[in-house]
C-alpha positions, 0 to 999 in steps of 0.5 A: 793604650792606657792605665786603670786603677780601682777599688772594690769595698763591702764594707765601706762608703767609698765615696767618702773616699774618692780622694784616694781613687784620685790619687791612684788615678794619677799614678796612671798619667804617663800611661793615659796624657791625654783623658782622665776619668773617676768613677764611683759608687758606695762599694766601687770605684773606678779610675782611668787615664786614656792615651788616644791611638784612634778616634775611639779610643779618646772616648772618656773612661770609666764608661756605665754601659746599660742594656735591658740585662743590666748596667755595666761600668768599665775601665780598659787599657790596650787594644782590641784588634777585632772590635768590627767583628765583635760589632757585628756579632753584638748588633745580630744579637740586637745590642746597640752601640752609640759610641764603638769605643772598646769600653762600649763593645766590652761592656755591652759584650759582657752584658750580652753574654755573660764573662763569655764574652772573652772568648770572642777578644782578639787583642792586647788589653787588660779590663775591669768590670764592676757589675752594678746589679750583681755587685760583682768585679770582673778583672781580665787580661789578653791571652799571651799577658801583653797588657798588665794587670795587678791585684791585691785582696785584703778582707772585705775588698780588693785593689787592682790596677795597671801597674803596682804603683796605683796599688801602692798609692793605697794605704791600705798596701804595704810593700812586704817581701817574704824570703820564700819569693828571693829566688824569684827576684834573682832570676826573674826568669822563674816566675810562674804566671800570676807570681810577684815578689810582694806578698799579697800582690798579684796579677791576673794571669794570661788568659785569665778572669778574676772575679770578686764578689762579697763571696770572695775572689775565684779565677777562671781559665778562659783560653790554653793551648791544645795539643793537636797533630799538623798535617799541613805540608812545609810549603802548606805551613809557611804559606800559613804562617805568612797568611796569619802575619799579614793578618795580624800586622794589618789588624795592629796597623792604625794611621789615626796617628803617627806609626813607628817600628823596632828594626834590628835587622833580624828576621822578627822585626824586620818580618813585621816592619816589611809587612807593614811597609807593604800595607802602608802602600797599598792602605795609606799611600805616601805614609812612611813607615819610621823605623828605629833601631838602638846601638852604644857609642862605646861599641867599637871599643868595646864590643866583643862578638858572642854566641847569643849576640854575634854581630851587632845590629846597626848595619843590618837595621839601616840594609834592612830599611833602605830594602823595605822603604821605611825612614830609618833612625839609629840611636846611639846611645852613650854609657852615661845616658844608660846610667843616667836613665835607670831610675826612670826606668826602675819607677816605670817597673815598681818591682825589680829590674834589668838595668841597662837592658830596661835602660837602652829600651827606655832610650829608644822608646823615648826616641820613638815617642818623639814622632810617633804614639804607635809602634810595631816590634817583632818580640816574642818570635823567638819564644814561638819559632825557637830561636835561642842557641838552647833549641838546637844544643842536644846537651841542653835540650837533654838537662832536666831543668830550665834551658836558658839557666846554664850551669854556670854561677846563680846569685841564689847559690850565694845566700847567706846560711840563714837565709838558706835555712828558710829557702832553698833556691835549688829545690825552689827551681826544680818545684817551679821546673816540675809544675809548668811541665805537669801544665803541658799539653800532651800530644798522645802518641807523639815522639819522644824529641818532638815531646821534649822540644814542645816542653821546652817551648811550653817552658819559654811561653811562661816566665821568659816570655812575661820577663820580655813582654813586661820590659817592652810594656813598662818601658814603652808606657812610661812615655806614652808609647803604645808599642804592639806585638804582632807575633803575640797574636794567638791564632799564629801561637795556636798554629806554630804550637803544633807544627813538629820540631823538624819543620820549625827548624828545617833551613836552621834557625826559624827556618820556617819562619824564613821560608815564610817570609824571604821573598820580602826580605833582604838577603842580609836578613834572611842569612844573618845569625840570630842575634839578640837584643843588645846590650852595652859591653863598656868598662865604666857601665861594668865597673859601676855594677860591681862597685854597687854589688860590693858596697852592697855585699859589704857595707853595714848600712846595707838592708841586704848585706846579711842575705848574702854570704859575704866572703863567698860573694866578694870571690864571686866579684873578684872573679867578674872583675878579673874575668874569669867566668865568661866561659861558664855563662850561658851563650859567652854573656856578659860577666858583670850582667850577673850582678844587676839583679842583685843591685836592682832588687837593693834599689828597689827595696831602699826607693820603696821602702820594702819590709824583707823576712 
């Protein structure tokens, strides 16, 4: 993995100010310990810090690639799975690599075939390439968003880097939120892809490439899912589908270094980890597999079973290892190491947060990180196979709107009437609801169900999936953990994309996922419900949130006290502390969740300093 950072400027000397690229540079230590590199010219420089996951990957960062066509100086962070391939494809074309670090196969790709040369890329990584004799910048990012890369244009230049801090450290950056972005951070879920609350702030979305030259910035397109009809039998599909997870966990496998897994004893990362047991055996015999899974100290106090979150997930993950072979720990983890943990976890995001959610993650990646510098999670399956309660609820799937918001209260509805008279957070949803379903791609002639329900998963490829990739992203590179997402692989999301609704979910939930996978699979995992990621349920972690949301609703010191509307949301309290409202959350979700939105975004505006109107 990594972290880069790096500024463009037509019309200043930069190396009058390589000072503050040092600076940026030295925001991305927690994402590279282990190489650190400055490059820079009189419009551009560069910054890198390396965290070494293979012998290719210690190679120092900012590289100057130079071909016949041209000299290319490039920055990178995450992995390429298919540099052999690419390799090969650049020698036939007569290239000639000296080191075969990735920063060496993408600047010679680039210098081969022209910003092209995306399309060959299979991999989790976000680059930066600055174009010596076009003088021209090329920022680009893996197809699913795994790796982050932000952005922010001012005129006559451009600032860019891993994460918005390496921005931030820039003075020409000031952290400024319009009102128009407040429902975004109250429901982080809503963010379309490329969107920030900050203005002026913006990331290179999925599967894009920006570009910037003294002309301007202009963004490119360069991959989208087709809509295509599936004629592959059940049997034939699955078969497929397990062909394309070996392939990929095997791609994402390294034994340069210590490996680790996420084990829930779920169907995703018990898939992953149990392929991965078995090309270890076959690969690297005598190399275990750790395997780690999260549980709470107060949780049989205070655990109570729900529909999204029906058991808990400690006894399946220690059956699910002792079946596959893999040495397995279990964190336990207390309440007050969540709440002494959240302000790691709020510097590692920069932008808002999801409190215990990116605290309990933090804790287990700290774990993790003590044996291991690599790590495979089974994320992002649900997204693709459909397993959320909403998938299967036909009133739901009927709604207009985004599946996984439920009717129940919204903190947006409880904003203050100035606030309001700016935005309107419901017309705001239906805009956001109504654009990402006029990006869906259309299967002529298909069924009106099978329609619906590829919206539904067009909707959760957007904005719930970032919300999870960028969790498991910032929490993990805050302690130099290189944690890879099999199932983000986009010739399994290509594939699954197009399989019709009624095989997806033949046996229930991801049963073709199920089917795929049984045969290397303890029974406990193949019958258990799904279940997902963790999260407290503890009096004292609750009570705190509504200590903060009161305070903050009320206390005249507040910087966000006026946005709200104070008797309505001390009701709304109320009603958390006396539990009323667990009925009217979606999947029975924990009441005081509601407000951590509220509390994260008031800490994030006081730490950094952010100017609101």
């Amino acid at each position: 993995m990594s972290g880069l950072v790096g500024w463009v400027d037509f019309h200043r000397d930069l190396e009058k100010h390589e000072d503050v690229l040092q600076r940026m540079t030295e925001t991305m230590r927690h994402r590279g310990p282990d190489t650190k590199g400055v490059w820079v010219s009189r419009t551009a420089g560069l910054g890198h810090r390396g965290l070494a996951t293979s012998r290719t990957s210690s190679a120092s960062e900012p590289l100057r690639v130079e071909t016949g066509k041209g000299t290319a100086v490039v920055a990178h962070a995450g992995e390429l799975y298919n540099s052999g391939e690419v390799i090969r494809a650049l020698e036939s074309a007569g290239a000639r690599l000296e080191t075969r670090s990735t920063a060496e196969i993408l600047g010679k790709a680039f210098l081969t075939w022209g910003s092209e040369f995306v399309d060959r890329l299979n991999g989790a990584l976000a680059f930066a390439i600055w174009d010596v004799r076009e003088r021209r910048l090329l920022l680009g990012r893996d197809r699913l968003g795994v790796k982050p890369l932000y952005y922010f244009e001012y005129p006559g230049g451009i600032l860019f880097a891993s994460e918005p801090k390496g921005i931030m450290a820039h003075p020409a950056f000031r952290a400024r939120m319009d009102l128009s972005a407040l429902p975004l951070v109250l429901q982080p879920r809503l963010a379309l892809p490329g969107e920030t609350p900050l203005a002026g702030l913006a990331e290179v979305p999925p599967a894009h490439v920006v570009t910037y030259a003294d002309r301007g910035l202009s963004r490119r397109r360069y991959w989208r899912l087709r809509s295509e009809p599936h004629h592959d039998s059940f049997e034939a599909t699955a078969r497929r589908v397990r062909e394309l997870l070996e392939d990929t966990v095997a791609g994402q496998l390294t034994t340069a270094v210590p490996l680790g897994a996420m084990l829930s004893g779920g169907i995703d990362s018990t898939s992953v980890a149990a392929l991965a047991t078995g090309t270890l055996r076959r690969e690297a015999p005598g190399t275990a597999l750790e395997t780690f899974c999260v549980q709470f100290e107060s949780d049989p106090a205070h655990w109570v079973a729900t529909e999204l979150r029906p058991d808990i997930d400690a006894p399946y993950a220690a059956a699910a290892a002792e079946f596959i072979g893999s040495r397995h720990t279990t964190l336990t983890a207390t309440t007050r190491q969540l709440l002494d943990a959240i302000p790691a976890t709020r510097r590692a995001r920069d932008l808002p947060g999801w409190g215990q959610f990116d605290a309990s993650m933090y804790l287990l990646f700290e774990r993790i990180r003590r044996g291991c510098t690599v790590a495979l999670t089974g994320e992002a399956a649900d997204e693709i196979f459909g397993g959320y309660p909403y998938f299967f609820k036909q009133d739901v799937i009927g709604r207009d709107h985004f599946p996984w918001l439920g009717n129940g209260p919204a903190l947006s509805d409880y904003l203050s009437p100035d606030v309001k008279a700016v935005v309107d957070p419901r017309e705001d949803e239906r805009a956001r609801y109504a654009q990402l379903l006029s990006e869906v791609p259309r299967l002529p002639g298909e069924d009106t169900e099978n329609a619906r329900m590829r919206e539904l998963f067009f909707l959760g490829l957007s904005g719930p999936l970032a919300v999870i990739l960028d969790r498991k992203e910032r929490m993990s590179m805050a302690l130099g953990l290189d944690v890879r997402v099999p199932f983000c692989d986009h010739r399994l999301v290509e594939y699954v994309w197009n399989v019709p609704w009624s095989m997806k979910s033949r046996g229930g939930v991801k049963g073709l996922l199920k089917a795929a996978m049984k045969d290397i699979l303890p029974p406990s995992t193949v019958n258990r419900k799904k279940s997902a990621y963790p999260h407290v349920q503890n009096p004292e972690y609750d009570h705190t949130l509504i200590r903060e949301a009161s305070w903050i609703v009320n206390d005249k010191a507040s910087p966000l006290a006026w946005m709200f509307d104070t008797v309505r949301m001390n009701e709304l309290i109320r009603q958390i502390s006396a539990n009323e409202l667990r009925s009217e959350l979606p999947g029975g979700s924990n009441q005081a969740a509601l407000l951590i939105q509220l509390v994260e975004m008031h800490h994030w505006v006081d730490t950094y300093e952010v100017t609101v109107g």
